[in-house]
Phi, psi and omega in degrees: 000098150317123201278353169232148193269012172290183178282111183296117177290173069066286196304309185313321168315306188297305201311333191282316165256359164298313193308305156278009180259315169313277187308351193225030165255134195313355181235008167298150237258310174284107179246019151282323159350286206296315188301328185274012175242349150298328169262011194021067158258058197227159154220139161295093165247131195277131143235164159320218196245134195293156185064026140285151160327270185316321168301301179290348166292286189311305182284329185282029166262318182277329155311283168332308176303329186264334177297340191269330210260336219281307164258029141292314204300342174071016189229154160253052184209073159236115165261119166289122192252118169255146180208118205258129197255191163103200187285154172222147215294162170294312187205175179325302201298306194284338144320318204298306206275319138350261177322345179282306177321291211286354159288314168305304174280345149326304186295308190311331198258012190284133172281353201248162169277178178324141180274138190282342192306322200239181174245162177272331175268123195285021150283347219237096188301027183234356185309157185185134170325148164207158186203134174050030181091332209267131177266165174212172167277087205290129168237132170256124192249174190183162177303318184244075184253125169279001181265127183286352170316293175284359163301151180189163174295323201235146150308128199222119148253127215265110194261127191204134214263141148313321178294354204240007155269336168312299178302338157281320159311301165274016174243038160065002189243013173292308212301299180305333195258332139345277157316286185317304184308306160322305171305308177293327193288311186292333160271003133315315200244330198075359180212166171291167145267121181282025167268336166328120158193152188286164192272149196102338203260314191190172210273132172317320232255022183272290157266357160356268172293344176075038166269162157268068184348132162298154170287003152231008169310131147310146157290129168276105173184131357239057164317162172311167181263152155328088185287153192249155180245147202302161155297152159350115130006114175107311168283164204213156155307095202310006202230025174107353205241079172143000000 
């Protein structure tokens, strides 16, 4: 599923098969990830540089838009892939802080209030992204993640709905797949990220970026958002937008 009816570019090509070349490669740590780009229960959108003005614009029209398209698809494996063209942050911090931005102008443009699935306070170990009514499970990839997972060519942030781990949960089947991920992550990698906990124990917006957090770092959300500084003059969204 394409997040725009605009002309898939050049670039929106590369971003695509960098992406299945990451996610479907035999040692990658997430298969719920894998299933969904093995069944293309997915929708793909190219933006400007994360935590702009135009980017939080653009998605949250393809967010809403995938919220609509999202139980149709009929899997309990869908995700919205957002994938950010511009600069890319230096290191973990400056992502980190990025993602906040662009979390933050997401929230300003949601049309719907907060989802009851979940709390609005990042402090709060039931906390959870919502959009359009809907909560979701944010994951952030980037060049320079020390979680080998979480690496990626382009900044990317990965949207995956809460009902659809409830819903694994009440057919008995989170606890298993949990594992099975956990398992692979340790052989990728040799270790856990010690910011993992199941939602409700600490607050999710913990691992958001995949850094490894200090023990009191806060989520900044949801504060006003952060301005960003615009792209290069001349750049366009490769899927239309701007």
């Amino acid at each position: 599923m394409q997040a725009d009816h605009g002309p898939v570019t050049g670039f929106a090509r590369q971003v695509h098969r960098a992406l299945l070349a990451t996610i479907l490669a035999p040692d990658f740590s997430c298969v719920a990830a894998r299933a969904a780009l093995n069944t293309s229960t997915y929708a793909l959108g190219c933006y400007r540089e994360l935590g702009s003005p135009e980017a939080g614009a653009a998605l949250a029209r393809d967010l809403a838009r995938f919220c609509g398209h999202q139980d149709a698809m009929q899997s309990g494996f869908t995700s919205m892939i957002a994938v950010f063209g511009g600069r890319v942050p230096a290191d973990e911090h400056g992502f980190e802080e990025r993602l906040w931005a662009q979390l933050r102008a997401l929230h300003a443009h949601d049309p719907q209030p907060y989802s009851s699935e979940i709390s609005a306070d990042p402090t709060d170990p039931k906390f959870g992204f919502s959009f359009n009514g809907r909560g979701f499970f944010v994951i952030g990839l980037h060049p320079h993640s020390s979680r080998v997972a979480r690496t990626f060519a382009y900044p990317a942030l990965v949207f995956n709905a809460h009902r659809q781990f409830q819903a694994l949960r009440d057919r008995g089947r989170f606890e298993l797949l949990q594992r099975a991920v956990r398992r692979r992550e340790l052989r990728l990698q040799g270790s856990l990220n010690p910011t993992l906990a199941n939602h409700g124990e600490a607050s999710e917006a913990r691992q958001y970026s995949g850094r490894a957090v200090e023990a009191d770092w806060v989520a900044p959300f949801p504060d006003e958002p952060v301005a960003v500084p615009e792209s290069p003059p001349g750049a366009r969204c490769p899927f239309g937008h701007g």
